[in-house]
C-alpha positions in Angstrom: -2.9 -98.9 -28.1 -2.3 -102.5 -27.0 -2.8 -102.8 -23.3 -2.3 -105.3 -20.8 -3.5 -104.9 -16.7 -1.9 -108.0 -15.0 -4.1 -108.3 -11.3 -7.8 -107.7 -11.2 -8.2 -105.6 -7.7 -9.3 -102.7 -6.9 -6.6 -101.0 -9.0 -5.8 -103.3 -12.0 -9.1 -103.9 -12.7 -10.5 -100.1 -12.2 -7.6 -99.0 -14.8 -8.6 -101.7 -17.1 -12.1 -100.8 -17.2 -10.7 -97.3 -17.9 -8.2 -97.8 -20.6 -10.7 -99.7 -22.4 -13.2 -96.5 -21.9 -10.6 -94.0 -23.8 -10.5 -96.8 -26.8 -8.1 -98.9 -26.1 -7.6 -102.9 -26.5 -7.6 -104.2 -22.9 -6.0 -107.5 -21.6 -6.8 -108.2 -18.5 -4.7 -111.2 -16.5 -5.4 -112.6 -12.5 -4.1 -115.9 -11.6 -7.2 -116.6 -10.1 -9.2 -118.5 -12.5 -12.6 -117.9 -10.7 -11.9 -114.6 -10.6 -11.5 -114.5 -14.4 -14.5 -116.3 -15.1 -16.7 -114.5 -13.5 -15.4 -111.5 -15.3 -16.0 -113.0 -18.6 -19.7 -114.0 -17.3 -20.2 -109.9 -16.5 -19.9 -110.2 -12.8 -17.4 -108.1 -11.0 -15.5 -109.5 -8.3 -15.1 -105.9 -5.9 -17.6 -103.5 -5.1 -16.9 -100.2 -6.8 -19.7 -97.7 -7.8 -19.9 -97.4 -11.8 -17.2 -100.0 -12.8 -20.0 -102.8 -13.9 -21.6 -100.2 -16.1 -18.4 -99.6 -17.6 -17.3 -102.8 -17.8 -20.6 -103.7 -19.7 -20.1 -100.4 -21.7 -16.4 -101.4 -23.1 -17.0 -105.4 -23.6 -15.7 -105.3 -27.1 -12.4 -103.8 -25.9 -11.5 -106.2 -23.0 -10.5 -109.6 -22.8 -10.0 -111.7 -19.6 -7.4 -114.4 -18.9 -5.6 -116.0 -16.5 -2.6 -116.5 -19.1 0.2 -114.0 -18.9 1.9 -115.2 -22.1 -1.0 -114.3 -23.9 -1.4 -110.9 -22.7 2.6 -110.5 -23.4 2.0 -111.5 -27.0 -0.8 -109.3 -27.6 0.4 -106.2 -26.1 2.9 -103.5 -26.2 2.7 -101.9 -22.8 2.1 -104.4 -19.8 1.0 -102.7 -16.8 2.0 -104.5 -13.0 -1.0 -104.1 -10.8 -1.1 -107.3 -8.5 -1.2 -107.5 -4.7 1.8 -106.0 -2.6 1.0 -107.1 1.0 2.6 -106.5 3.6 5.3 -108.6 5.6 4.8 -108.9 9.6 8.1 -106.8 9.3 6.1 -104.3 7.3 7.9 -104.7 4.4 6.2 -105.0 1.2 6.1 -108.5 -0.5 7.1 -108.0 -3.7 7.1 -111.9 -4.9 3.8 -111.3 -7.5 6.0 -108.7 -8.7 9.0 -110.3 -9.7 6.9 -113.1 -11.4 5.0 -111.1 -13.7 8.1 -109.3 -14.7 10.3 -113.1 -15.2 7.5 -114.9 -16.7 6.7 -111.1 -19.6 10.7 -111.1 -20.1 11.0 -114.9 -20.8 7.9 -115.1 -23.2 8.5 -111.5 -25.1 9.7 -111.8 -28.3 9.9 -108.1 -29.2 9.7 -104.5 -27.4 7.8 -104.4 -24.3 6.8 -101.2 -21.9 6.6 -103.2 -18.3 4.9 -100.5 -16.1 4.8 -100.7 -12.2 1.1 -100.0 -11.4 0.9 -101.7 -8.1 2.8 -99.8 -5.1 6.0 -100.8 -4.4 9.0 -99.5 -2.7 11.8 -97.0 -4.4 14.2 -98.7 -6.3 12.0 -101.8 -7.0 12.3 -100.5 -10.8 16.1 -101.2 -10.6 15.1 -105.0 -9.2 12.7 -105.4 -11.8 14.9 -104.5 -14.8 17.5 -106.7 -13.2 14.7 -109.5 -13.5 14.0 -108.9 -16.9 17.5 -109.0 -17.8 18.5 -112.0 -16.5 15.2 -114.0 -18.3 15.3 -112.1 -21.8 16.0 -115.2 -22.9 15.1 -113.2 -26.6 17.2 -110.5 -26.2 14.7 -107.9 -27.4 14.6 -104.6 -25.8 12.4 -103.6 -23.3 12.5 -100.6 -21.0 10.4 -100.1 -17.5 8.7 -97.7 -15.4 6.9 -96.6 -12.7 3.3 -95.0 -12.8 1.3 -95.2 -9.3 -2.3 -94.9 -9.0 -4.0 -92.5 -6.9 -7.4 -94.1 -6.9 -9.8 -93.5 -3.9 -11.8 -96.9 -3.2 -15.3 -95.5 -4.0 -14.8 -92.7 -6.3 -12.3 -94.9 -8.2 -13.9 -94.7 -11.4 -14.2 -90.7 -11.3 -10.4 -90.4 -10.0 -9.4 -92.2 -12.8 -11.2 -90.4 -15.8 -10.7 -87.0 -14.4 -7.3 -87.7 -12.0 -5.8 -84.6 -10.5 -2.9 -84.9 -12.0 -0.8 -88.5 -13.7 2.8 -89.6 -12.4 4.9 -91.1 -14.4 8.9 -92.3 -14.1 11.5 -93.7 -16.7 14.7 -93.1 -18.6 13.8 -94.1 -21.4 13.4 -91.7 -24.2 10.8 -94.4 -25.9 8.9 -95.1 -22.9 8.4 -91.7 -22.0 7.1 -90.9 -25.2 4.3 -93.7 -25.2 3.1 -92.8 -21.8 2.5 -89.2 -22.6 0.7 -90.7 -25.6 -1.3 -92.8 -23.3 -2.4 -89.8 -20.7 -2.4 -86.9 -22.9 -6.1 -86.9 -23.6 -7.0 -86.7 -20.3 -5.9 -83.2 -20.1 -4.7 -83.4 -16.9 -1.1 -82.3 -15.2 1.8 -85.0 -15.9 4.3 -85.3 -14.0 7.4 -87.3 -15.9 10.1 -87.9 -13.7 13.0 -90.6 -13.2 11.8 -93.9 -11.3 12.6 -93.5 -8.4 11.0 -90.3 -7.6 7.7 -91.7 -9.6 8.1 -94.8 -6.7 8.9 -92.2 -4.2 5.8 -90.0 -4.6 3.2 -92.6 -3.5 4.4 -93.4 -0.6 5.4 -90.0 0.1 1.5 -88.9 -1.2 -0.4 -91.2 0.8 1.9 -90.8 4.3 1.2 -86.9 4.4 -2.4 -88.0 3.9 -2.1 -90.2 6.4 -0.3 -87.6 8.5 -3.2 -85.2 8.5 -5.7 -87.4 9.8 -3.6 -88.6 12.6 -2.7 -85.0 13.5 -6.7 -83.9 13.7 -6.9 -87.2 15.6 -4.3 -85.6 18.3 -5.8 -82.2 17.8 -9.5 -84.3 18.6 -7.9 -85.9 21.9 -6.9 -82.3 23.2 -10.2 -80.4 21.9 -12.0 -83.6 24.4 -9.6 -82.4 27.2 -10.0 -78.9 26.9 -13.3 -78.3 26.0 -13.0 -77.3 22.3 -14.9 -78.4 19.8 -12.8 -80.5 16.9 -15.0 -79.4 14.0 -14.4 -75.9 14.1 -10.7 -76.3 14.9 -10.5 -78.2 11.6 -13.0 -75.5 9.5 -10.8 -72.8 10.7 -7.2 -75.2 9.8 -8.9 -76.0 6.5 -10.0 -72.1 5.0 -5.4 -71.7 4.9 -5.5 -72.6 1.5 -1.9 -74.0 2.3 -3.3 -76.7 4.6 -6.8 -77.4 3.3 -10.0 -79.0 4.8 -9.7 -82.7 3.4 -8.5 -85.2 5.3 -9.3 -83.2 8.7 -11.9 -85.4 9.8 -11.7 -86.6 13.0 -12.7 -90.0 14.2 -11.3 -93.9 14.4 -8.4 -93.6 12.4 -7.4 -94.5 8.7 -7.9 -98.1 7.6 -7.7 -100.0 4.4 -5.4 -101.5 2.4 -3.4 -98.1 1.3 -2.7 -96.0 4.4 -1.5 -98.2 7.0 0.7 -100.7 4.3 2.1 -97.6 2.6 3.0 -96.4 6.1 4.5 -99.3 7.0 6.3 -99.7 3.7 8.0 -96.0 3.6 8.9 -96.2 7.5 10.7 -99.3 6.6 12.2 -97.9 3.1 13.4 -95.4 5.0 15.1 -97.7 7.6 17.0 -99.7 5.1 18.2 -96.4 3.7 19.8 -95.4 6.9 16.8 -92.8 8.0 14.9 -93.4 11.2 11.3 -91.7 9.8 10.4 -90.7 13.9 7.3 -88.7 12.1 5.6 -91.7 10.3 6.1 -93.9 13.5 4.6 -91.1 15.4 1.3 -91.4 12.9 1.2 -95.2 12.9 0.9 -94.9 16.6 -2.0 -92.2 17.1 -3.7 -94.4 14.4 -3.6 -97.6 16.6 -4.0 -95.4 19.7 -7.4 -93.6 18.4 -8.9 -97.3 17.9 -7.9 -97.9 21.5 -9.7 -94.8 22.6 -13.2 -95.1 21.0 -13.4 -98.6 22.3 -12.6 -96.9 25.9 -15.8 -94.6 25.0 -17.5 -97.5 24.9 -16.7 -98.8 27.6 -17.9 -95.6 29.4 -21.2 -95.2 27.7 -22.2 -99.0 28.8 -20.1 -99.3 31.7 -19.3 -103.1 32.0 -18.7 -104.3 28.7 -18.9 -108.2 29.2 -22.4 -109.6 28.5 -23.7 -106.3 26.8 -24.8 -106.9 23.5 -22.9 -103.8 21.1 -24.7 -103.1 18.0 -22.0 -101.6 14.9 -22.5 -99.6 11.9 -20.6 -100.2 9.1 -17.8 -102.3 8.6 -15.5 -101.6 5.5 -13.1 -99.5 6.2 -15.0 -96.3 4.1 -18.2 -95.9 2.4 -18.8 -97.0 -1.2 -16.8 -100.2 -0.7 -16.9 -103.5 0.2 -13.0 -103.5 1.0 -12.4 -105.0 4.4 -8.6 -104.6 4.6 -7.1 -103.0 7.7 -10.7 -102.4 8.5 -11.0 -100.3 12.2 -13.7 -102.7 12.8 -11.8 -105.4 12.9 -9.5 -104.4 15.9 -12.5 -102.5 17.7 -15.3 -105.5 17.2 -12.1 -108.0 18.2 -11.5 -106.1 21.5 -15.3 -105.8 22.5 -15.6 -109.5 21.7 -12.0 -110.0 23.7 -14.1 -107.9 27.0 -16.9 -110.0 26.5 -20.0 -108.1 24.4 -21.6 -109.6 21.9 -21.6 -108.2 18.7 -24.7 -107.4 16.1 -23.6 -105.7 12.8 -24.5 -104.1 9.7 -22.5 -102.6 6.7 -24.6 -101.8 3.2 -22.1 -104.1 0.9 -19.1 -105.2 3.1 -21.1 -108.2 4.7 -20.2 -110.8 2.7 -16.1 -109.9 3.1 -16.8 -109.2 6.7 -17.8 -112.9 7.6 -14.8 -113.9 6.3 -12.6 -112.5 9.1 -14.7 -111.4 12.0 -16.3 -114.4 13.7 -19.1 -114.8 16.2 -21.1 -112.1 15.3 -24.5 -111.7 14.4 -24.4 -110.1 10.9 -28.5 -108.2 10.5 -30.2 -107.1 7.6 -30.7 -103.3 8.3 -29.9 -100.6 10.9 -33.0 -101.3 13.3 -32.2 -105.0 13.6 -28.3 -104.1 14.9 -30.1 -101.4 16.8 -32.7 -103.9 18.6 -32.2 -104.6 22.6 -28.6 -103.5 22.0 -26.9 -102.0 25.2 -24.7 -99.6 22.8 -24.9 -98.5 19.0 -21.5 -97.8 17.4 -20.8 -95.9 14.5 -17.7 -97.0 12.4 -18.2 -96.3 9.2 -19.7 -93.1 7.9 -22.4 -94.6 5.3 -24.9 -92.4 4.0 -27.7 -94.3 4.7 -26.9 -93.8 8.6 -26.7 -90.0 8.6 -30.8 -90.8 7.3 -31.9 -92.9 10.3 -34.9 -92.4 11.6 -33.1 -91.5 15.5 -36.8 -91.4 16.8 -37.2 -95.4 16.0 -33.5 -96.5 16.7 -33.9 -94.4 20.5 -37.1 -96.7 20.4 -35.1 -100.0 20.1 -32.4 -99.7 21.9 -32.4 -101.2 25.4 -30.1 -97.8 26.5 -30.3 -94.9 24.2 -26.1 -94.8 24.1 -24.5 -93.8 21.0 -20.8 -94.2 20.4 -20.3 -92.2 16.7 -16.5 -92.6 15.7 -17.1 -90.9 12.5 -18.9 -87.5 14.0 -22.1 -88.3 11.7 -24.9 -86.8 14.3 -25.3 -83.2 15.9 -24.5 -84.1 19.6 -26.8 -80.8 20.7 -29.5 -82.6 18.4 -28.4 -85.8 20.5 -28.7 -84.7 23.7 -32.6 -83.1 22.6 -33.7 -86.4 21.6 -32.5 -88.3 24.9 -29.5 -90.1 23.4 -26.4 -90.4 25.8 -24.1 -89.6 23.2 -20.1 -89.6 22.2 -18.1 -88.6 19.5 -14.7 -87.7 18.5 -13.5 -84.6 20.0 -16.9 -82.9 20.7 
């Protein structure tokens, strides 16, 4: 098939990458030109595990451009997968949106599939076929629908070879049948549906997501006050197969670009639609909150923050990415650096991304050099490379052996054996 992926993220470019793997020709369109070219040298602009390999492996099926016309020429199914920030109302922006769909409708010339890739609100389908209309200015036919992505940031490349299950909405008897012909091979469930619901179930997938981990967040906070270890409440939730372990992990809260803008987004669908979503505000709160706390444990393990020099680990907002976006970090180094402390920091790939938002800090090349004469080291993101550190050497550097772990990485028994004053989440 003739494909085109307008928006070279974390998603557009990932299902590219992957179309072109099952044998399909690949057009891939950002409007960023220097994104495009270094695409076309071989370079990749994101950090995801396996995608250059791919990408070098399916060469002959891809094409880069930063021309939208072309792609619409040259393809029969045009998938939407640009940005959809979020408004400081919390509204998505859906401005890239409604380009891509004018400027495919004014330069089409015959059928077009227009497929929403990127997440977007319910009913946006409607506001893009209205958009469509009105520039046809062929008057072909063209029909549109709705098929999210469920990619993790990290296993992106897995999720989307082998996805649990594909998602699909239209009305159209055409449209329908050239998805199916799309995603059949994979051999996975599809789920066809009408638009709306396909819209519907991201938002609805990733809030209940989001849901669970602020829940073991609020389950951590009461296992701290009453003695109760958070681990084994969540081993013991997570063996009623109707509940499930993932997503029980307690620590600093959800970050990146997904959770908290999907949140955002459905709380305000749902406001517009007449429904006051209580729940979801409830979860964007304990998410905040939980930030608010570990910085308070902090603040207990050193005492007086201001003038003590806090040493963090990691800095993306998950391991096996370099994706900075709603980042806990941010808010914790912000408020540390807002009390005073100075700041040394580490993260495997996210370095580069960090220096573009978090300032004044002193940005080291490994774990020892954060770890070295610092007052406090802080665990933020869960990398595999800390859960190896040699505790011995680190206990050695620091100026006080305090230990701050917001992702529950270390054994606080084994802790406490070494000489570490120690504090995780809910333990």
């Amino acid at each position: 098939m003739k494909l085109a992926v307008v928006g070279t993220g974390y998603v557009g470019l990932v299902s590219g990458v992957c179309f072109a793997e099952w044998g399909h020709q690949v057009i891939c369109v950002d409007n960023d030109a220097s994104k495009i070219d270094m695409l076309k040298k071989g370079q990749i602009p994101i950090y995801e595990p396996g995608l250059k390999e791919l990408m070098d492996k399916n060469l002959q099926r891809l094409v880069f451009t930063t021309s939208i016309e072309e792609a619409t020429d040259k393809s029969d199914i045009i998938f939407i997968a640009v940005g959809t920030p979020p408004r400081p109302n919390g509204e998505a922006d859906l401005s890239a949106v409604e380009t891509v769909a004018a400027t495919v409708a004014r330069r089409m010339k015959s059928y077009k599939l227009v497929v929403e890739k990127s997440t977007v609100p319910v009913q946006t389908g409607d506001r893009v076929k209205q958009t469509m209309a009105v520039n046809n200015v062929n008057k072909v036919e063209f029909d549109v629908a709705s098929n999210p992505e469920f990619l993790r940031e990290g296993t992106a490349i897995e999720d989307s070879l082998k996805p649990d299950r594909v998602v699909f909405g239209t009305d159209s008897v055409r449209a329908k049948k050239m998805l199916l012909e799309l995603y059949s091979p994979l051999g996975c469930p599809i789920v066809a549906t009408d638009i709306q619901s396909s819209e519907l179930i991201k938002h609805a997938s990733n809030s209940f997501l989001a849901m669970k981990i602020s829940f073991i967040n609020a389950v951590a906070n009461v296992c701290e006050k009453s003695g109760a270890n958070v681990e084994q409440v969540a081993e013991g939730m997570g063996l009623d197969r109707r509940i499930g372990r993932s997503f029980l992990n307690a620590g600093i809260g959800f970050g990146g670009f997904c959770f908290p803008k999907d949140l955002q987004a459905f709380i305000r669908i749902s406001e517009k639609l007449g429904y006051d979503f209580k729940l979801l505000k409830a979860v964007e709160e304990i998410n905040e909150d939980q930030k608010k706390l570990f910085v308070k444990k902090i603040e207990e393990l050193v005492w007086n923050i201001s003038g003590k020099t806090i040493g963090i680990l990691g800095l993306a907002f998950k391991p096996n990415t370099d994706d900075m976006r709603f980042a806990p970090s941010i808010d914790i180094i912000e408020a540390l650096q807002k009390d005073g402390a100075k700041i040394k920091a580490y993260d495997p790939v996210s370095m580069d991304r960090a220096r573009q938002v978090l300032k004044d800090v002193q940005y080291c090349d490994n774990p020892y050099d954060v770890a070295q004469d610092a007052d406090c080291l802080v665990i933020v993101t869960e990398w595999d490379e800390f859960k190896k550190l040699d505790l011995v050497r680190i206990k050695s550097l620091l100026k006080v052996p305090a230990i701050a772990d917001g992702r529950n990485i270390f054994d606080p028994d084994k802790m406490k054996e070494l000489g570490f004053i120690y504090q995780g989440i809910g333990r």
